[in-house]
C-alpha positions, 0 to 999 in steps of 0.5 A: 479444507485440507492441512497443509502437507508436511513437507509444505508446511516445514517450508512455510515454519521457515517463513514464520520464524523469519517473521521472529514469531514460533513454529508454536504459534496458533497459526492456521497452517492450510490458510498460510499453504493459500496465502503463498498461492498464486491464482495461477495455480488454481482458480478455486484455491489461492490467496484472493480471499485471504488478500481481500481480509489482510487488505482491511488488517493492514489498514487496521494497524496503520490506523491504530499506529498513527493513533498512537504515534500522533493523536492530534494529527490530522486525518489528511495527514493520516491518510497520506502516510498510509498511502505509502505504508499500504502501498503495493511498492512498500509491501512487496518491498517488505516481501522481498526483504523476507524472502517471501518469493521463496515460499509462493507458489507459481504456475506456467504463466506466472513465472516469467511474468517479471512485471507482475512480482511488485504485485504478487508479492504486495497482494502475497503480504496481505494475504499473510496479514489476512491468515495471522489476523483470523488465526488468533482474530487479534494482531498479536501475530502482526504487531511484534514483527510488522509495527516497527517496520511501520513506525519508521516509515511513518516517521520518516515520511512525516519528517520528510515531504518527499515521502508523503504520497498525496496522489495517491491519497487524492485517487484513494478518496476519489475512487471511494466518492466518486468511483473514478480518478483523478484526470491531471491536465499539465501545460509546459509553461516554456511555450507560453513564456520567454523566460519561464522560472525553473521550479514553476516549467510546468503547471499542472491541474487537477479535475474531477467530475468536469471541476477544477480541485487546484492547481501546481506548478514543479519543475518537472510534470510529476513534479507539478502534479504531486503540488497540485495533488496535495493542494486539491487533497488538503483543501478537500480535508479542510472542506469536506473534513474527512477525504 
């Protein structure tokens, strides 16, 4: 694999010391030159693989910081904090937070692809995780900058409901067991009642496999399935232990 050039490289030490880490550090500059590339400018080399690497990293820390925030909580509980930690929303949010758009490299048909950013940034963040990771094969090049950041997530969306993404934790365990999603099935309680309450309008079943997991009920139709969603993925912890 080629070094990065030098003029590429003075860009990306930017990066790393918005990171609050050393220019010094053992960092694997060709791979950081990938991690910022987007596979609109190559087929062959670009951030894929150094994505699917920090994939398993970011897991990695956020499995050991809940660990060590909160041992005796539960795995249904770890799993749905995680789900928001990890998620492409809350990783490109982070991205953008350092500027890592300054420091990907696009070509023609990426550009003024405006949709795609959440996407390219989130798999950009992970790829970064993936190059510090096997830079050192330790986190210390994570940890220092990245674990805050998690810490007070987490601590929010265990202190708040609202934060906790129990669908997304629902289709995480779904599609490893069953290799499929979740269907919901909702009905407008409006049409099968005079006077329905506002905070049950809807009614929303979730299904897999042709098998009802449980039902909610919300005053809006992401509403209800997000009280179904964390009914069905609780009830599995209980049931199967580990979803």
């Amino acid at each position: 694999m080629s070094d990065c050039p030098p003029q590429r490289r003075r860009q990306l030490e930017k990066l790393i010391l918005r990171l609050g880490l050393p220019v010094a550090a053992p960092i694997r500059w060709d791979l950081l030159d990938l991690a910022f590339t987007h596979p609109s400018v190559s087929n062959e080399a670009n951030y894929e693989q150094l994505e699917f690497a920090g994939d398993a990293v970011v897991k990695l820390l956020t499995a050991m910081l809940l660990w060590t925030e909160n041992p005796q909580g539960s795995v249904g509980e770890w799993t749905a904090i995680r789900s928001v930690l990890v998620s492409d929303r809350n990783l490109a949010s982070l991205a953008l937070n350092y500027g890592f758009e300054r420091f990907l490299l696009l070509g023609p048909s990426a550009v003024n692809d405006h949709q795609g950013q959440e996407s390219r940034l989130a798999d950009t963040f992970e790829a970064l995780l993936g190059v510090l990771y096997l830079s050192t094969g330790d986190l210390s090049l994570i940890q220092p900058w990245l674990q805050p950041h998690f810490q007070q997530q987490a601590e929010r969306v265990r202190t708040d409901p609202a934060y906790q993404n129990y669908k997304a934790a629902l289709q995480q365990w779904t599609q490893a067991t069953y290799q499929e999603l979740p269907e919901y099935r909702v009905q407008d309680n409006q049409s099968q009642q005079a006077q329905p309450s506002v905070e049950e309008r809807f009614t929303a079943e979730v299904w897999v496999q042709d098998q009802q997991l449980a039902t909610g009920k919300g005053r809006s139709i992401k509403a209800a399935e997000k009280a179904a969603a964390q009914t069905a993925f609780l009830k599995l912890q209980a049931t199967v232990g580990k979803p």
